[in-house]
C-alpha positions in Angstrom: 7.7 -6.2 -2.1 3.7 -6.7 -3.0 1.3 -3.9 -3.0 -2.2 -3.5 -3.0 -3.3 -0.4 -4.3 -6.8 0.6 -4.3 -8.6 4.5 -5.3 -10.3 5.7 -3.0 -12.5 8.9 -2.2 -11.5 8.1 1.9 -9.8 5.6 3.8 -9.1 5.1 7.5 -7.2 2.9 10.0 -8.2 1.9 13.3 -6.2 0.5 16.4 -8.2 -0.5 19.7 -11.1 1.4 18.4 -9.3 4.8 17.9 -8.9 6.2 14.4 -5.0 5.7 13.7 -5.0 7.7 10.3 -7.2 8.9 7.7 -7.3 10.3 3.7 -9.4 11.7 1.9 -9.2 11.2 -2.2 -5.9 9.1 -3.3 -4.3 5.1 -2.7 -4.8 3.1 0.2 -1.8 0.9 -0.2 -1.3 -2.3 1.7 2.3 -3.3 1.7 4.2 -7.0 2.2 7.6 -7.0 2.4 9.0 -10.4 1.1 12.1 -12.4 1.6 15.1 -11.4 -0.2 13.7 -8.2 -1.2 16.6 -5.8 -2.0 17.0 -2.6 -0.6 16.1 -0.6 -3.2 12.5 -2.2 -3.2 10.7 0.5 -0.9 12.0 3.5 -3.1 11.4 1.8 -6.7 7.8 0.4 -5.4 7.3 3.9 -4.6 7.9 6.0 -7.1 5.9 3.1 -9.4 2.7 3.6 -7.2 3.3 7.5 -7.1 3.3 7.6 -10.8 0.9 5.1 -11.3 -1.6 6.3 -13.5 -5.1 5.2 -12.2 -6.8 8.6 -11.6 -9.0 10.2 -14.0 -8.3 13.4 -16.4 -10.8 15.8 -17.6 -12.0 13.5 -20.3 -12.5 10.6 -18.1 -9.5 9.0 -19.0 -7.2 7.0 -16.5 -4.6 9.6 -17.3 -3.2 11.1 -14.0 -1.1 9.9 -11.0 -1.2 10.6 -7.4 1.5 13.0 -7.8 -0.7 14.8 -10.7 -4.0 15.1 -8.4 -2.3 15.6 -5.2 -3.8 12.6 -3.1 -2.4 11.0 -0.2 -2.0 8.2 0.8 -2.6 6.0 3.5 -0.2 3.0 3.7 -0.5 -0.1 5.6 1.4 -3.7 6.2 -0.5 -6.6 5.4 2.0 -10.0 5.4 -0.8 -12.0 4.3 -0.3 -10.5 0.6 2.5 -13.4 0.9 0.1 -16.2 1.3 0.2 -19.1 -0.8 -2.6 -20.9 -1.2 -0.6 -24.0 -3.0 -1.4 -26.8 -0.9 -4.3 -27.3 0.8 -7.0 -24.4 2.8 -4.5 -23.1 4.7 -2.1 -20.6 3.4 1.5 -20.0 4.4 2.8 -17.4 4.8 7.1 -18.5 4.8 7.6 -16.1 1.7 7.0 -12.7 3.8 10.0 -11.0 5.3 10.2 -11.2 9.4 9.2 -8.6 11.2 12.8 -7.4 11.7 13.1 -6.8 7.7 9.5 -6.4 7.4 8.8 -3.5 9.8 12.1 -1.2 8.6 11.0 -2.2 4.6 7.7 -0.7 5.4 8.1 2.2 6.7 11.0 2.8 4.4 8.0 2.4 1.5 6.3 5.1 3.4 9.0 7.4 4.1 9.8 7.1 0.0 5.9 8.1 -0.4 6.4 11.2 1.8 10.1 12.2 0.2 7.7 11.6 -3.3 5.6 14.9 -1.7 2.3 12.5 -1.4 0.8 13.4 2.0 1.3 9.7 3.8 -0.5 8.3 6.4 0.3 5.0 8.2 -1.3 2.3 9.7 0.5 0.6 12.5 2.8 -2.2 11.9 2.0 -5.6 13.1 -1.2 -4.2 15.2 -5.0 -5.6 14.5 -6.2 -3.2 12.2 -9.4 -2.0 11.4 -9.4 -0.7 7.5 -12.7 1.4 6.6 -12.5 2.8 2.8 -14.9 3.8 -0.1 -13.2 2.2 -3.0 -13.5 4.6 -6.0 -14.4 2.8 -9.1 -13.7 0.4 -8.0 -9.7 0.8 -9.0 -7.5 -2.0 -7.8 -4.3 -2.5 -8.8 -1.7 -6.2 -7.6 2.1 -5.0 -7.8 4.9 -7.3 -7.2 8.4 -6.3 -7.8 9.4 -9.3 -7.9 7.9 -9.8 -11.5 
């Protein structure tokens, strides 16, 4: 699986105008599931990102986690984190899962995110999303567990 984590002090995802889901302070995280991913990936990538420590401590240290400051999060797919840009202009996407692995791998992530205790929102697989966020930082942070 890829993520895409960024801080933020709100986030919000939009389907045919209407606000989906929102969070305040914590991680918007955009999820691909990839080919061949095992199925362990959702839980592992989760407990990484809830641990992750990107958040700020009282001396201004990246020193806490999302599970330390009690954020939430707001998770969304995003296949073209699979793109590769290798040949050409036009990037391929062949290295993301199909929508049959992809949609049960993602909501898997964000079920591990709410077993975690992180309050989780989600966007809506496969739909044209509209993301709105204020990143806070700016803090963004590439995960592949694949690497």
């Amino acid at each position: 699986m890829r993520a895409l984590v960024q801080r933020v002090t709100e986030a919000a995802v939009r389907v045919d105008g209407a606000v989906l889901a929102e969070i305040g302070p914590g991680l918007l995280i955009f999820i691909c599931a990839m080919r061949d991913d095992p199925a362990d990936a959702p839980s592992k990538l989760a407990a990484k990102i809830a641990k992750l420590r990107i958040f700020a401590d009282d001396d201004g240290k990246m020193n806490r986690s999302l599970s330390d400051t009690g954020g939430a999060a707001l998770v969304v797919s995003q296949f073209t984190l699979a793109a590769d840009t290798s040949r050409g202009n036009r990037p391929g996407f062949s290295t993301a899962a199909p929508p049959s692995e992809g949609a049960p791998a993602y909501e898997a992530f964000a079920d591990a995110m709410a077993k975690l205790g992180i309050p989780t929102a989600r966007g809506q697989f496969g739909a044209d999303m509209k993301i709105s966020l204020v990143n806070d930082g700016p803090v963004t942070i590439w995960i592949d567990t694949a690497v």
